[in-house]
Jmol script that loads the backbone (N, CA, C; Angstrom):
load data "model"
ATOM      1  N   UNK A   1      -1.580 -12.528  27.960  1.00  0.00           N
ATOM      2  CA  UNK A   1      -1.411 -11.266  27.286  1.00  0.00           C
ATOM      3  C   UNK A   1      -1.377 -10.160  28.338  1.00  0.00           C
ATOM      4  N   UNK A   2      -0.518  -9.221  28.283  1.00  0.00           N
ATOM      5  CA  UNK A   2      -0.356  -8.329  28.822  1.00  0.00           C
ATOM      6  C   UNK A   2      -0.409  -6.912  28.830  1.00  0.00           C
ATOM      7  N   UNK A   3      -0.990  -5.965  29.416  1.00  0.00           N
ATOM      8  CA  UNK A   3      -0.724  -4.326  28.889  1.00  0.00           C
ATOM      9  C   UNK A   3       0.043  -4.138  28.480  1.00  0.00           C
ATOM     10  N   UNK A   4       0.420  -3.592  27.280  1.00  0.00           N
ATOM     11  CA  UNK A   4       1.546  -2.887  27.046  1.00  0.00           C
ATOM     12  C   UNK A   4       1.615  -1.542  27.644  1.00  0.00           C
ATOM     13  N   UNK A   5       3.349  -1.671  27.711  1.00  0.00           N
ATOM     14  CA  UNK A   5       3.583  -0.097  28.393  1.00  0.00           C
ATOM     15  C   UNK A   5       3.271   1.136  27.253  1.00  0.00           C
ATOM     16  N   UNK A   6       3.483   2.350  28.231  1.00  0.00           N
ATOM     17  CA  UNK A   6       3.123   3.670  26.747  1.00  0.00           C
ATOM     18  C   UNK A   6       4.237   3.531  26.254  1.00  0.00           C
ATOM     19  N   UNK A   7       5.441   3.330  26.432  1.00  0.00           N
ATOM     20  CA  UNK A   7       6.600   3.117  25.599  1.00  0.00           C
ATOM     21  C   UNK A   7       5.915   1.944  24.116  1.00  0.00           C
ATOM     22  N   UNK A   8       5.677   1.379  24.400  1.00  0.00           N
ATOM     23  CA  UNK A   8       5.052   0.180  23.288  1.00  0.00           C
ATOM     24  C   UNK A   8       4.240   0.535  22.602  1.00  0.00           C
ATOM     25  N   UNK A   9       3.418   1.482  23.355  1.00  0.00           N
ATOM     26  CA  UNK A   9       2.172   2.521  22.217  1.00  0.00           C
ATOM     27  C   UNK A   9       2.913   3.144  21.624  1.00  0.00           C
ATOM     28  N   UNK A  10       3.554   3.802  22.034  1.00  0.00           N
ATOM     29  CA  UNK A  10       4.333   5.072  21.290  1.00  0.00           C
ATOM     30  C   UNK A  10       4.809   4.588  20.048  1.00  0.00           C
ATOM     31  N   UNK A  11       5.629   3.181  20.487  1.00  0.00           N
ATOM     32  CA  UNK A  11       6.436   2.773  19.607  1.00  0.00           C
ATOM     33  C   UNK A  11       5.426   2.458  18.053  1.00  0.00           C
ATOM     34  N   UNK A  12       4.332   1.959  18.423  1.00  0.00           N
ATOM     35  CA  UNK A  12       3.480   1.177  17.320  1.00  0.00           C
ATOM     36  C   UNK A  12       3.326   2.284  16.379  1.00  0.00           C
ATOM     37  N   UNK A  13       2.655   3.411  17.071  1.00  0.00           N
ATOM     38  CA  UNK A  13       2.380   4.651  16.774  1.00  0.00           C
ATOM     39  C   UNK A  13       3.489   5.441  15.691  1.00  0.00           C
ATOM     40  N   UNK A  14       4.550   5.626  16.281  1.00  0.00           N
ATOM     41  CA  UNK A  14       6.162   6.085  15.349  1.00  0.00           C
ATOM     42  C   UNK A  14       6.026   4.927  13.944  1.00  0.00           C
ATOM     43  N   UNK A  15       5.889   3.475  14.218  1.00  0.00           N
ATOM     44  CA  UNK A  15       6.238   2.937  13.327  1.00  0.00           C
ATOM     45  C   UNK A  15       5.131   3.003  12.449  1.00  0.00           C
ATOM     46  N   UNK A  16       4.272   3.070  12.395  1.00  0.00           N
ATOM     47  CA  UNK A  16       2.809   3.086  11.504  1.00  0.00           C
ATOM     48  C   UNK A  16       2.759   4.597  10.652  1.00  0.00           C
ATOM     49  N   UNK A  17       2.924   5.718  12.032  1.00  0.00           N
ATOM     50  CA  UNK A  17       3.269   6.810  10.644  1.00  0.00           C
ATOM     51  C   UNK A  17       4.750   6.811  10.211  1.00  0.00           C
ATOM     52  N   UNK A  18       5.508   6.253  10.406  1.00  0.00           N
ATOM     53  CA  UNK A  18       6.938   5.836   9.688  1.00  0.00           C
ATOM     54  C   UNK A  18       6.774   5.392   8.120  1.00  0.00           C
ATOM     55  N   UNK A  19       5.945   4.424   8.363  1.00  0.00           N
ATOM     56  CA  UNK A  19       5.672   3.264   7.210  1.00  0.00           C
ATOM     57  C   UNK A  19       4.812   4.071   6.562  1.00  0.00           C
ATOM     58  N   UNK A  20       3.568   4.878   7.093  1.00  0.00           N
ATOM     59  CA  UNK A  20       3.017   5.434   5.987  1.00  0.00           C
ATOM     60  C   UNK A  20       3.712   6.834   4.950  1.00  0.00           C
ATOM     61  N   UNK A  21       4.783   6.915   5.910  1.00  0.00           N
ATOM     62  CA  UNK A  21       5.438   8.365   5.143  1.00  0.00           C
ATOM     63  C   UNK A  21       6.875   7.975   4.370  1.00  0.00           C
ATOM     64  N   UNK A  22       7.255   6.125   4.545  1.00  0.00           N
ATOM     65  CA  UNK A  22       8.403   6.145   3.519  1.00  0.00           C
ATOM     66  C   UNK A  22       7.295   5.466   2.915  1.00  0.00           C
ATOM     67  N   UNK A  23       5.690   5.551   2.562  1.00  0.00           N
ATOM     68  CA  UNK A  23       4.720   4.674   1.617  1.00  0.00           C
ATOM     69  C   UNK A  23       6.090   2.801   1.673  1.00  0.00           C
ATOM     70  N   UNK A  24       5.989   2.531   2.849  1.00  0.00           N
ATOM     71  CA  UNK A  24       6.271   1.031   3.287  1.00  0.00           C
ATOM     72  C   UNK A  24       4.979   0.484   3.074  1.00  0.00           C
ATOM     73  N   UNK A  25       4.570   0.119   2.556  1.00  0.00           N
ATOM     74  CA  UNK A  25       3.070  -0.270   2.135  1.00  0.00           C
ATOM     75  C   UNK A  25       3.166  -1.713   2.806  1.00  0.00           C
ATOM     76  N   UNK A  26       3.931  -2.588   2.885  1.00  0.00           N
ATOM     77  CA  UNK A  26       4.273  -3.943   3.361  1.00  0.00           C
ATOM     78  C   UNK A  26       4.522  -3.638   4.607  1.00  0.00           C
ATOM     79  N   UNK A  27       4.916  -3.262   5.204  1.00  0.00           N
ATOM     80  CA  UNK A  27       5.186  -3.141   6.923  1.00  0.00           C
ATOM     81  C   UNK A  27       3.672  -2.952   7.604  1.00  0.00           C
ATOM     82  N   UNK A  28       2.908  -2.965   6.892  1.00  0.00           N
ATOM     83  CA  UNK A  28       1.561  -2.748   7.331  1.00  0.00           C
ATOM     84  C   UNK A  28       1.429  -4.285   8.368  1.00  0.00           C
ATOM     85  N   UNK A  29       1.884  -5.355   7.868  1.00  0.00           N
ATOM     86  CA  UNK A  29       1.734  -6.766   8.529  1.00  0.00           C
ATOM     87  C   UNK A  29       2.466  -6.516   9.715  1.00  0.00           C
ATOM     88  N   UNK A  30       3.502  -6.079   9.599  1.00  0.00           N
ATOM     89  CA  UNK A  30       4.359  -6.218  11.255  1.00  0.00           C
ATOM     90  C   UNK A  30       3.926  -5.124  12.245  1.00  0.00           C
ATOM     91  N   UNK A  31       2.677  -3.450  11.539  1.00  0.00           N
ATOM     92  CA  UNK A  31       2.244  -3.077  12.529  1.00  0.00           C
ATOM     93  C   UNK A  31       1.123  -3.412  13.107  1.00  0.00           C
ATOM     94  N   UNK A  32       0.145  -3.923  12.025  1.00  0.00           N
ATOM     95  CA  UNK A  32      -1.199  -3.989  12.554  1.00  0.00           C
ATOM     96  C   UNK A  32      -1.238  -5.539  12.560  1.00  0.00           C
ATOM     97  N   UNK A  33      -2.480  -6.137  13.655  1.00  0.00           N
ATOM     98  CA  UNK A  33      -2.418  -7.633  14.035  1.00  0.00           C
ATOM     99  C   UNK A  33      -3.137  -7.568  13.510  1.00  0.00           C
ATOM    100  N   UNK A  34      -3.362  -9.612  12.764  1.00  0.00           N
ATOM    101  CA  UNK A  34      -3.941 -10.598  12.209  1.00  0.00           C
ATOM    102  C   UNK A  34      -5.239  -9.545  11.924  1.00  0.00           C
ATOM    103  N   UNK A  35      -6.173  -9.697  13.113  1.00  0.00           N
ATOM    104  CA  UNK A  35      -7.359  -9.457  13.082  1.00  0.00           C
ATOM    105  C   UNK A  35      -7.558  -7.675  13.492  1.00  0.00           C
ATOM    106  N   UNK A  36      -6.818  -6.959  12.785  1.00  0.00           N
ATOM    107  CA  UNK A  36      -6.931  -5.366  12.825  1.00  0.00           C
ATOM    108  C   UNK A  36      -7.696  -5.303  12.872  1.00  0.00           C
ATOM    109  N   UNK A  37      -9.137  -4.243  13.456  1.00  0.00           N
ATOM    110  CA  UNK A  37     -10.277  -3.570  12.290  1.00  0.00           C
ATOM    111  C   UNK A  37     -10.244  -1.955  12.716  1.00  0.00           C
ATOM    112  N   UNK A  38     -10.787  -1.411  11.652  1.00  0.00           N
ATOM    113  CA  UNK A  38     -10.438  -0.137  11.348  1.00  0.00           C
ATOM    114  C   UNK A  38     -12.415   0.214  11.495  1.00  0.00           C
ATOM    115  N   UNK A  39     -12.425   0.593  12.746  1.00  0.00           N
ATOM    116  CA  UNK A  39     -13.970   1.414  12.960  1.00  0.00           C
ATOM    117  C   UNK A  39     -14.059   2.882  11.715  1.00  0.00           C
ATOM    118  N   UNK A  40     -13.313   3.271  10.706  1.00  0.00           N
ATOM    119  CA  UNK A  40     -13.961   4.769  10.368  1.00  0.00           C
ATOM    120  C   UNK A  40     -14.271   3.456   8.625  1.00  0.00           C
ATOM    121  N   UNK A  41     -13.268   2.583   8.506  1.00  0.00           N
ATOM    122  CA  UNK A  41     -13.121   2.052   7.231  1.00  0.00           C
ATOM    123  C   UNK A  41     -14.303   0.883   7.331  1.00  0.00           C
ATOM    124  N   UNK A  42     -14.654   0.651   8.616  1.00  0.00           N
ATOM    125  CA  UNK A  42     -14.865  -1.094   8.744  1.00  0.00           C
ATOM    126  C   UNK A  42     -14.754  -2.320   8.110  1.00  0.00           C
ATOM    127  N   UNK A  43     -13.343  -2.303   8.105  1.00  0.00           N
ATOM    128  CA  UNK A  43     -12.645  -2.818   7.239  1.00  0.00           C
ATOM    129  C   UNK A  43     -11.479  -3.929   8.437  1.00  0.00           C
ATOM    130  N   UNK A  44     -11.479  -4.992   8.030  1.00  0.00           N
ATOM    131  CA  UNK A  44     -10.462  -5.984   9.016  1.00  0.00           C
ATOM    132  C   UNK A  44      -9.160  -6.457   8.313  1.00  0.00           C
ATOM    133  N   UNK A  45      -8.183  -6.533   8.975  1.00  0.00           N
ATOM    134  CA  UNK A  45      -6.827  -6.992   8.493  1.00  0.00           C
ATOM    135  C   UNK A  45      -6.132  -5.811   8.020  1.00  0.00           C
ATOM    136  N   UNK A  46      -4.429  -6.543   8.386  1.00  0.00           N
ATOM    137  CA  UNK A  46      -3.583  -5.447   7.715  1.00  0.00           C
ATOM    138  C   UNK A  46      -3.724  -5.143   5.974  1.00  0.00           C
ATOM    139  N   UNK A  47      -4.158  -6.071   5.565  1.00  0.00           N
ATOM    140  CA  UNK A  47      -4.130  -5.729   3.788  1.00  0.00           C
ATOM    141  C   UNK A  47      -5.037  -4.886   3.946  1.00  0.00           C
ATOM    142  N   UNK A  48      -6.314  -4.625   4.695  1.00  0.00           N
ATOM    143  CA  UNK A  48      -7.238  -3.015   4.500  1.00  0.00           C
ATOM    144  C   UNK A  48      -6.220  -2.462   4.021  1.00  0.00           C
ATOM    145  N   UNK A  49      -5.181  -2.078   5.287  1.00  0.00           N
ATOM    146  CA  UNK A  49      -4.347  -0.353   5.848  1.00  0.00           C
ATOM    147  C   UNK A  49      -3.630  -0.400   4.375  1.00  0.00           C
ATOM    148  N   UNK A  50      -3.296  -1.806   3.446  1.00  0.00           N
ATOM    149  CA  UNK A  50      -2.298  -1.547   2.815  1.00  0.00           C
ATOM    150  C   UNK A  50      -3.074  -0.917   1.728  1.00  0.00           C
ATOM    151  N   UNK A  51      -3.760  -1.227   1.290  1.00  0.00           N
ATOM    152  CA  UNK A  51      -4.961  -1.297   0.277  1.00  0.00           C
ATOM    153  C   UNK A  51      -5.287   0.317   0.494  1.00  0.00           C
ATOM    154  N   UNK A  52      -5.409   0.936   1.569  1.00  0.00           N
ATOM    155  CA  UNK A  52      -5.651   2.319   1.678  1.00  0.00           C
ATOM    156  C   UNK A  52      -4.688   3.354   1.807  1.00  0.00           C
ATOM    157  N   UNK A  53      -3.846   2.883   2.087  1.00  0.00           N
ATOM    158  CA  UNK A  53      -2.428   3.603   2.184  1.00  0.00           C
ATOM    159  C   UNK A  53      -2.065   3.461   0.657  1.00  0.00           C
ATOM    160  N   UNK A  54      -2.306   2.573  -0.086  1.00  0.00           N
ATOM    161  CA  UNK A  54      -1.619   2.413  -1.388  1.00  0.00           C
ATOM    162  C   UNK A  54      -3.029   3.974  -2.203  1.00  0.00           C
ATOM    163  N   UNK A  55      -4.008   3.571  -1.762  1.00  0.00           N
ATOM    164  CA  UNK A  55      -5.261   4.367  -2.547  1.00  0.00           C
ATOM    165  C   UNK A  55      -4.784   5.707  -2.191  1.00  0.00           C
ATOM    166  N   UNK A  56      -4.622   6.095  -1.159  1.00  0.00           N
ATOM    167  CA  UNK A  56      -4.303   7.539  -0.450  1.00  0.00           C
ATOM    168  C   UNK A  56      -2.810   8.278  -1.162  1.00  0.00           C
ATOM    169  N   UNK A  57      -1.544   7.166  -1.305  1.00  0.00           N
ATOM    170  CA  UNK A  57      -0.458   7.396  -1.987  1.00  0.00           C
ATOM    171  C   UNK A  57      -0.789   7.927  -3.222  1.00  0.00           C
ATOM    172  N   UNK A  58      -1.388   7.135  -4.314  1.00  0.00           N
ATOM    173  CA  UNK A  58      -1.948   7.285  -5.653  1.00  0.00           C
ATOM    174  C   UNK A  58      -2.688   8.992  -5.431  1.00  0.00           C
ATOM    175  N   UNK A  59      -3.641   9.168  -5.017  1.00  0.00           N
ATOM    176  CA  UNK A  59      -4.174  10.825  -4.879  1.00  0.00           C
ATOM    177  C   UNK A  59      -3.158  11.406  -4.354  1.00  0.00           C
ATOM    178  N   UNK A  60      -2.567  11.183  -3.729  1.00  0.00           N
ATOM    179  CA  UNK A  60      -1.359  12.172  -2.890  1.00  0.00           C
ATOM    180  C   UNK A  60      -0.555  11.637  -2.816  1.00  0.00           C
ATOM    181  N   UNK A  61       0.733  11.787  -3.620  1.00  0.00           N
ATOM    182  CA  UNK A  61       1.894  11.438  -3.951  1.00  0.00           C
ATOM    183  C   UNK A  61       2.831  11.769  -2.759  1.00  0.00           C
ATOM    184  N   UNK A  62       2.710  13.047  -2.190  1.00  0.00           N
ATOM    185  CA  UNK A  62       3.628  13.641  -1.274  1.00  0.00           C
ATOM    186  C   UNK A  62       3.289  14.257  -0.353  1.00  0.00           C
ATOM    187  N   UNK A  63       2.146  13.358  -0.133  1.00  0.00           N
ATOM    188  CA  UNK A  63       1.651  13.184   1.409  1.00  0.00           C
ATOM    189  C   UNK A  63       2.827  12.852   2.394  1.00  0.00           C
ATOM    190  N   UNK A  64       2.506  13.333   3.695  1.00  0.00           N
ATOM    191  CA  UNK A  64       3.191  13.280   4.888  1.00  0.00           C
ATOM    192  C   UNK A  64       2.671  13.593   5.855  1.00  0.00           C
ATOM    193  N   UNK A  65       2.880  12.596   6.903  1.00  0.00           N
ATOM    194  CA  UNK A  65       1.885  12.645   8.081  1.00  0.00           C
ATOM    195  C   UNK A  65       2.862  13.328   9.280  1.00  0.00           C
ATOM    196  N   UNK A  66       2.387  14.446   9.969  1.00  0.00           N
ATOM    197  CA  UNK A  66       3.058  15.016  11.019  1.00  0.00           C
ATOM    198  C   UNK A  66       2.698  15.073  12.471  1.00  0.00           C
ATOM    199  N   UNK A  67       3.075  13.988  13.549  1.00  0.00           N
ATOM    200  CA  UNK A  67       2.384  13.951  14.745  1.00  0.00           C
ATOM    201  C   UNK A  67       2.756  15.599  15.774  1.00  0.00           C
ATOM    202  N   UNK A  68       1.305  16.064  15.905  1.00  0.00           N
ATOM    203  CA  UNK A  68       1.344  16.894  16.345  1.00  0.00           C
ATOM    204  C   UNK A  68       1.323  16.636  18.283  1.00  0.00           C
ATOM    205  N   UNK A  69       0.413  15.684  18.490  1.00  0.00           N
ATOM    206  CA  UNK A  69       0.419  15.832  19.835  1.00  0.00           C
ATOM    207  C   UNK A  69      -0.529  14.046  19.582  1.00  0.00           C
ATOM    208  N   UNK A  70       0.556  13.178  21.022  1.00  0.00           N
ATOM    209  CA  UNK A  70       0.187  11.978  21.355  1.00  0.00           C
ATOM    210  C   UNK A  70      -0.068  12.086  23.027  1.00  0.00           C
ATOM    211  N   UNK A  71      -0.968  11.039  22.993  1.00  0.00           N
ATOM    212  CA  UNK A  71      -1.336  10.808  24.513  1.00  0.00           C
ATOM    213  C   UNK A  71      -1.871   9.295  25.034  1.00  0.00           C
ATOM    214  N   UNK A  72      -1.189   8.801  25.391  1.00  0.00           N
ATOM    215  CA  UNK A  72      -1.024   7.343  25.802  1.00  0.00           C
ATOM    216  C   UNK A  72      -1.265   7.265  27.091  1.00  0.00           C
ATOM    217  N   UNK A  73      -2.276   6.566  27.297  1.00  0.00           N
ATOM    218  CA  UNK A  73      -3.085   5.994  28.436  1.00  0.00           C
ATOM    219  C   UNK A  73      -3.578   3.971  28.116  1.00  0.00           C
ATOM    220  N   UNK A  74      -2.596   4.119  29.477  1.00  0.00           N
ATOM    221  CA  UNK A  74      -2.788   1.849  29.245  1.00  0.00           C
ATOM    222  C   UNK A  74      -2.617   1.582  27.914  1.00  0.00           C
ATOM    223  N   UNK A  75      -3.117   0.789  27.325  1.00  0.00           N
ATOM    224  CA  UNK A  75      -2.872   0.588  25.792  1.00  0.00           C
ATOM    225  C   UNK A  75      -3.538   0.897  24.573  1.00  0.00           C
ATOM    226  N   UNK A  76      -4.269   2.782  24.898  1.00  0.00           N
ATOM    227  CA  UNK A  76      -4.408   3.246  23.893  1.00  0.00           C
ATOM    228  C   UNK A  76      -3.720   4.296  24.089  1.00  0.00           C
ATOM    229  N   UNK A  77      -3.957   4.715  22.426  1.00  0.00           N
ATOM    230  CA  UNK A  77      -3.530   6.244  21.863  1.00  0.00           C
ATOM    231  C   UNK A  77      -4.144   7.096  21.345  1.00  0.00           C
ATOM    232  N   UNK A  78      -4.032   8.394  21.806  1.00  0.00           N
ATOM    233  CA  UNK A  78      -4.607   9.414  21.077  1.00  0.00           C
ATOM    234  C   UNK A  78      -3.807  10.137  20.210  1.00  0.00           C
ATOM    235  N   UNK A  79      -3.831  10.307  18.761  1.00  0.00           N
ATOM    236  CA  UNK A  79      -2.975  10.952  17.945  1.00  0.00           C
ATOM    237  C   UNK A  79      -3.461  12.133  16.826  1.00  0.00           C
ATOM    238  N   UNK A  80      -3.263  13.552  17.461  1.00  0.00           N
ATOM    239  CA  UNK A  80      -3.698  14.193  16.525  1.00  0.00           C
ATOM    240  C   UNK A  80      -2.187  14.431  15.484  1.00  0.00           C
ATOM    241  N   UNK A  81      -2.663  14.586  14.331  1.00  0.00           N
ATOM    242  CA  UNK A  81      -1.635  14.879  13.098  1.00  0.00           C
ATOM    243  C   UNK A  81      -2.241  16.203  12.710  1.00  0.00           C
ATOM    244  N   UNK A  82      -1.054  16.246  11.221  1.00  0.00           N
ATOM    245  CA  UNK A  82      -1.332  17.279  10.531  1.00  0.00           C
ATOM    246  C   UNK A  82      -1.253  16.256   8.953  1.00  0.00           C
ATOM    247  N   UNK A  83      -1.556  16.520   7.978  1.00  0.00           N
ATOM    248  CA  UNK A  83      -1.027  15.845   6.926  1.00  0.00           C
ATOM    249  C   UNK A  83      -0.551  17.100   5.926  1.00  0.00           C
ATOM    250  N   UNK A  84       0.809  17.094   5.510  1.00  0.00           N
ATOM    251  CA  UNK A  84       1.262  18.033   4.479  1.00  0.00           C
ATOM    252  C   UNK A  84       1.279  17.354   3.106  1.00  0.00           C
ATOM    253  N   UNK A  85       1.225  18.229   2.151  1.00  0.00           N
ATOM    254  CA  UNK A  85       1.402  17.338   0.856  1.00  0.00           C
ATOM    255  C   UNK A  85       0.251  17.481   0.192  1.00  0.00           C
ATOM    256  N   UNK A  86      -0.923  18.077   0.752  1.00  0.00           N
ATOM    257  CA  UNK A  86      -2.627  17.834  -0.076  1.00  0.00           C
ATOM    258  C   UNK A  86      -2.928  18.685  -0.634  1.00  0.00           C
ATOM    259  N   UNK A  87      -2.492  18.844  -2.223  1.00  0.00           N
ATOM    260  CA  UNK A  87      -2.822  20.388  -2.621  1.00  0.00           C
ATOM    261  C   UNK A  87      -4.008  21.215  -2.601  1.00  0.00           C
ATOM    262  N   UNK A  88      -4.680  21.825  -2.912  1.00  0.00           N
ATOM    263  CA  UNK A  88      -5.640  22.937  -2.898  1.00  0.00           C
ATOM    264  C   UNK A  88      -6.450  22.922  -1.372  1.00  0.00           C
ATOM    265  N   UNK A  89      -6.151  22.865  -0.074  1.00  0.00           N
ATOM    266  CA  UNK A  89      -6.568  23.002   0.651  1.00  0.00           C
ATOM    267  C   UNK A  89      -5.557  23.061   2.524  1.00  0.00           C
ATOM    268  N   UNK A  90      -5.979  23.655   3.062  1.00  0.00           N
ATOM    269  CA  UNK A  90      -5.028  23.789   4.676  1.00  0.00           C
ATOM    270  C   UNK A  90      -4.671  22.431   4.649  1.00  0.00           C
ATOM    271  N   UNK A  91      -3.206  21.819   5.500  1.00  0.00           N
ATOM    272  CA  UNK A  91      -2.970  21.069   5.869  1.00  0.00           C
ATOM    273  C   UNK A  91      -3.717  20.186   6.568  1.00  0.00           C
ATOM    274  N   UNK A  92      -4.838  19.104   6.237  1.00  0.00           N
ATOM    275  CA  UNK A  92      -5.980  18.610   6.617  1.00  0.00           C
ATOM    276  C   UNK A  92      -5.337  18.218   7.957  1.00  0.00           C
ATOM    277  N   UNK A  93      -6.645  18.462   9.074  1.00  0.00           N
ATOM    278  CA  UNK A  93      -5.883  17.266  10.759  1.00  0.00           C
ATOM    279  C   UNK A  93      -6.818  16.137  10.150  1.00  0.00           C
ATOM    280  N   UNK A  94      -5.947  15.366  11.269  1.00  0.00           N
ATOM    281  CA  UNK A  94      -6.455  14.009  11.590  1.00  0.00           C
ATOM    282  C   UNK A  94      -6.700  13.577  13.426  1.00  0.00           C
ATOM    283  N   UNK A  95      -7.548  13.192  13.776  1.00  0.00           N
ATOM    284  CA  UNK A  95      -7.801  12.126  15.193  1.00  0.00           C
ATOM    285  C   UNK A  95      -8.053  11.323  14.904  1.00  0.00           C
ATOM    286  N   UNK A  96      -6.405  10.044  15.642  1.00  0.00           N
ATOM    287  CA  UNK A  96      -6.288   8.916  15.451  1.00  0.00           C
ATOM    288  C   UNK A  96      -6.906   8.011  17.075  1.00  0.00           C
ATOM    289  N   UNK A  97      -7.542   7.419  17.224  1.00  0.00           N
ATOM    290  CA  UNK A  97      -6.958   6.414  18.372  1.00  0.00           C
ATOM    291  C   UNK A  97      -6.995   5.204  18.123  1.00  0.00           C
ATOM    292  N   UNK A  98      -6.545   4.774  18.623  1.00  0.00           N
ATOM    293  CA  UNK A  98      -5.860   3.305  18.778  1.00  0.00           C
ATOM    294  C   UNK A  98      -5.299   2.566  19.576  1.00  0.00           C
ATOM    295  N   UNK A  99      -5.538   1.347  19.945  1.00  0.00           N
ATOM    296  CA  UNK A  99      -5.148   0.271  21.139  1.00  0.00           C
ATOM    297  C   UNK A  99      -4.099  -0.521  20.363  1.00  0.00           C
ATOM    298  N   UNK A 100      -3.478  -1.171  21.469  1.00  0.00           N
ATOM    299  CA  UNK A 100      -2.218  -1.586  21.356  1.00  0.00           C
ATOM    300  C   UNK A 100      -1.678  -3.190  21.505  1.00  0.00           C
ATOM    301  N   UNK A 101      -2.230  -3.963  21.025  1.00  0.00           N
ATOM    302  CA  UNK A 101      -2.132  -5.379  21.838  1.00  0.00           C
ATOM    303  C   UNK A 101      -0.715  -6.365  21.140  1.00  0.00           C
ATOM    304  N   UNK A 102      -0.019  -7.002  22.061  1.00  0.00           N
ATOM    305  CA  UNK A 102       1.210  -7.382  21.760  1.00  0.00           C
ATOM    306  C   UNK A 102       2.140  -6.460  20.482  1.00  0.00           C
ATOM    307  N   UNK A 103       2.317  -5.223  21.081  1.00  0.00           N
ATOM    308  CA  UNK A 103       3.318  -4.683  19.758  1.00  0.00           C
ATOM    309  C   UNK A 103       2.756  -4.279  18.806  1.00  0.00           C
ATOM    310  N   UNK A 104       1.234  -4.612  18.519  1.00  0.00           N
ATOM    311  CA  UNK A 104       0.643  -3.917  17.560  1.00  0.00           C
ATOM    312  C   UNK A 104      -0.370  -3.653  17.307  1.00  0.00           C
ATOM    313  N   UNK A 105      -1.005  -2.799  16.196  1.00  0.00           N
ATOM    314  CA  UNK A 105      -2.211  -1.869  16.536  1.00  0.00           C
ATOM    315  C   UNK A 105      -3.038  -2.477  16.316  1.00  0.00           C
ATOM    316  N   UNK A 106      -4.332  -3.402  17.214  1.00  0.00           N
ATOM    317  CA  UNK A 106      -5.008  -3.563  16.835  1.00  0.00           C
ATOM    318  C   UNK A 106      -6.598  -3.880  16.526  1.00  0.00           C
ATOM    319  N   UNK A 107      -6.319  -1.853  16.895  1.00  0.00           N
ATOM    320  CA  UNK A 107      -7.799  -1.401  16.735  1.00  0.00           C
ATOM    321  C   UNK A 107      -7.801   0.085  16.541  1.00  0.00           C
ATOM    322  N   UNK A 108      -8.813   0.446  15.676  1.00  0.00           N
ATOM    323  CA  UNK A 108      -8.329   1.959  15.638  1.00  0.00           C
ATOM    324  C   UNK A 108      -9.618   3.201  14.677  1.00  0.00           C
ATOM    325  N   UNK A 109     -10.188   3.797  15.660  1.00  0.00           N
ATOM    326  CA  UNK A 109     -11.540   5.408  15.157  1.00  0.00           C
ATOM    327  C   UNK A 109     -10.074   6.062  14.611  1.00  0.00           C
ATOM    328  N   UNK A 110     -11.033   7.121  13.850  1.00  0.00           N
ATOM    329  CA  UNK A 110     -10.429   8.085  13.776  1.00  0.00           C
ATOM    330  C   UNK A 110     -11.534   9.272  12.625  1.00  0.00           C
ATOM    331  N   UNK A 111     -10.876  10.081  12.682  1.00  0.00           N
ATOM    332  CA  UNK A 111     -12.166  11.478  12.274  1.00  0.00           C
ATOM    333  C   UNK A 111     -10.967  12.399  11.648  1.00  0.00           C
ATOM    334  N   UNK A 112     -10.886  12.932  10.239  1.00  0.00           N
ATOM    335  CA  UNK A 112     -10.215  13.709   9.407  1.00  0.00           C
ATOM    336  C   UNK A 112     -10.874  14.954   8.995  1.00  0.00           C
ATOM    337  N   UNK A 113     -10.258  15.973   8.544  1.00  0.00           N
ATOM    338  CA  UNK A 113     -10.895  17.201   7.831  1.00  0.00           C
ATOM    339  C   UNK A 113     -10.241  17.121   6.521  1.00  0.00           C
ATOM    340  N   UNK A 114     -10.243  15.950   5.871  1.00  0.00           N
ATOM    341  CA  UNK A 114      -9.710  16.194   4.766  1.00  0.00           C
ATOM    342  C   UNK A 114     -10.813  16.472   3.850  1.00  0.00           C
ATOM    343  N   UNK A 115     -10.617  16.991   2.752  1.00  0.00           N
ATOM    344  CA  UNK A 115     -11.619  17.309   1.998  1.00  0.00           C
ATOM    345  C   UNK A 115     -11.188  16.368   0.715  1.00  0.00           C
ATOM    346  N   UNK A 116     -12.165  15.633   0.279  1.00  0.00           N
ATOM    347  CA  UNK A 116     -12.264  14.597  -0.937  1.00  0.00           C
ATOM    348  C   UNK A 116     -12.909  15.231  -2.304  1.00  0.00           C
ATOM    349  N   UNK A 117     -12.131  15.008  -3.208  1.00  0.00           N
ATOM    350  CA  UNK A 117     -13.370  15.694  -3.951  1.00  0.00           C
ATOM    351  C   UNK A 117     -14.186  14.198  -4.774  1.00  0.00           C
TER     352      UNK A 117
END
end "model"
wireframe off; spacefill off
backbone 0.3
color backbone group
């Protein structure tokens, strides 16, 4: 197994908020590996992301995730967003990071200001 380049982060990165903004709810398998886990969810496997991406769709229909600023170092990422689409409140941020192993994400903190009610 090998580092991936930041080209390969980047790429995982584009395709994951890709999939979450055409709600590809199934492409979740070809971004995140076998054994994903999600440190904010602690939650393992791609069916989590789908399972939460499907929950997140349902409250927010027309959600959209907007990468504001990435930063790729060896085979992680730092990804702050914006999310548009969340009514009664500022465009919530998000800090994503995430590692990168063969092509896909799989590992990943992250810390939101979204407000839940």
């Amino acid at each position: 197994m090998t580092e991936p380049g930041a080209e390969q982060v980047r790429s995982a990165a584009r395709r994951m908020y890709a999939a979450f903004n055409a709600h590809d709810h199934a492409a979740a398998t070809d971004i995140f590996t076998a054994d994903f886990y999600s440190h904010p969810m602690g939650t393992t496997g791609p069916g989590s992301v789908t399972r939460s991406w499907q929950r997140f769709h349902e409250a927010f229909p027309e959600a959209q995730v907007v990468v504001e600023d990435m930063v790729v170092e060896g085979d992680t990422a730092a990804v702050r967003t914006s999310v548009r689409g969340v009514p009664g409140q500022p465009p919530p941020t998000m800090l994503e990071i995430f590692r990168v192993r063969d092509g896909r994400i799989a590992e990943l903190w992250g810390l939101s200001s979204l407000r839940r009610a």
